[in-house]
C-alpha angles and dihedrals in degrees: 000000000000130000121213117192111208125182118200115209132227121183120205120204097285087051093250101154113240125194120184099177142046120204117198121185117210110196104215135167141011094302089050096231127183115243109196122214101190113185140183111250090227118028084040079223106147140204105228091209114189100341100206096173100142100178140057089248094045089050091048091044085055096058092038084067096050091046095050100045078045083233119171107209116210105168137058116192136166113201081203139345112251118137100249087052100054107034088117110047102093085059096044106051085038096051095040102029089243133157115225115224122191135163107284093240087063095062088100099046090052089048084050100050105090092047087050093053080051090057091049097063097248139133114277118273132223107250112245107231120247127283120276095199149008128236114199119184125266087048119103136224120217130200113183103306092344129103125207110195112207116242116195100208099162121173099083078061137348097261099030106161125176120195118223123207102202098179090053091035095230133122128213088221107182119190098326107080131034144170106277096353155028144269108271118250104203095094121102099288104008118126120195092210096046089055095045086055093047092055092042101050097029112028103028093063092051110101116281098241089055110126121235111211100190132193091247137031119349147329129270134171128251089251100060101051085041090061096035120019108123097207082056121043 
């Protein structure tokens, strides 16, 4: 498990940085996949994005980062849904008292996961309950002053959604965009060409600084896939 610690900048007109939020990645399971704890600077109130945290330790490592940082989450959200992305979201809404919200097309991926674990070899998993909501693009998620848009970038999976945060200049990416490369689309709904054309129509314009967390491995900027990627260019 490894925690990285990123903080998005913001400058005001003297110049003075300011950073509203604060985005920490937790690496848990066997795929290695990035849970994101993003929290408000100032009313410490978090975004619990994609908990992946498979084992009793890894959830435990999980809320001792949230104790220790004193967070209050008040948001559970899959980007997909995936099962290395939502391991963890029985514990979490019931540890927290959170509802989970996801992109309505992802409602049968999230009933399937624990058949397609299953599939894999590996040990059962605890079913993550039902969505309590859905989130549609062209909505937006707010955490203290902060504001989240709603990207659909389907392909990956049916109801992939990133959420840009155009003030910070960073991006909650999920399983649709890394660092040198794409989310597979060999998994039960997923399309290369539809996610070629999510990234392209949806990603691409977005500003060049503007920071990729992705759901495996580590972050890199628009530009630079812009300028490298080699599915891409």
């Amino acid at each position: 498990m490894l925690i990285n610690f990123a903080f998005p900048e913001q400058t005001n007109c003297s110049g003075k940085e300011l950073a509203m939020t604060t985005v920490i990645s937790l690496t848990f399971n066997p795929v290695a996949e990035n849970t994101y704890i993003v929290y408000d600077n100032d009313s410490l109130e978090a975004i619990i994005f994609d908990p992946g945290c498979f084992t009793n330790a890894e959830e435990e490592e999980l809320s001792r980062t949230i104790e220790k940082l004193q967070l209050k989450p008040v948001k559970l959200i899959n980007t997909h849904c995936h099962f290395d992305h939502i391991f963890g979201n029985d514990y979490v809404m019931k540890k927290y008292g959170l509802e989970l919200g996801i992109h309505e097309l992802e409602k049968d991926i999230l009933q399937a996961a624990p058949v397609v674990v299953n599939m894999y070899g590996m040990p059962p998993m605890t079913p993550s309950p039902p969505a309590d909501y859905f989130i549609a693009e062209g909505e937006s998620i707010t955490l203290g002053d902060a504001r989240f848009d709603v990207l659909f970038c389907p392909g990956h999976s049916p109801g992939s959604i990133c959420f840009y945060n155009k003030a910070e200049h960073y991006l909650i990416a999920g399983d649709v965009l890394f660092d040198g490369s794409i989310g597979r689309t060999d998994l039960p709904g997923g399309d290369h060409q539809t996610l070629i054309g999510s990234i392209l129509t949806k990603l691409m314009p977005l500003p060049d600084e503007t920071i990729v967390y992705p759901g495996h491995g580590g972050s890199t900027t628009i530009g630079k896939e812009r300028q490298s990627n080699p599915f891409l260019v």
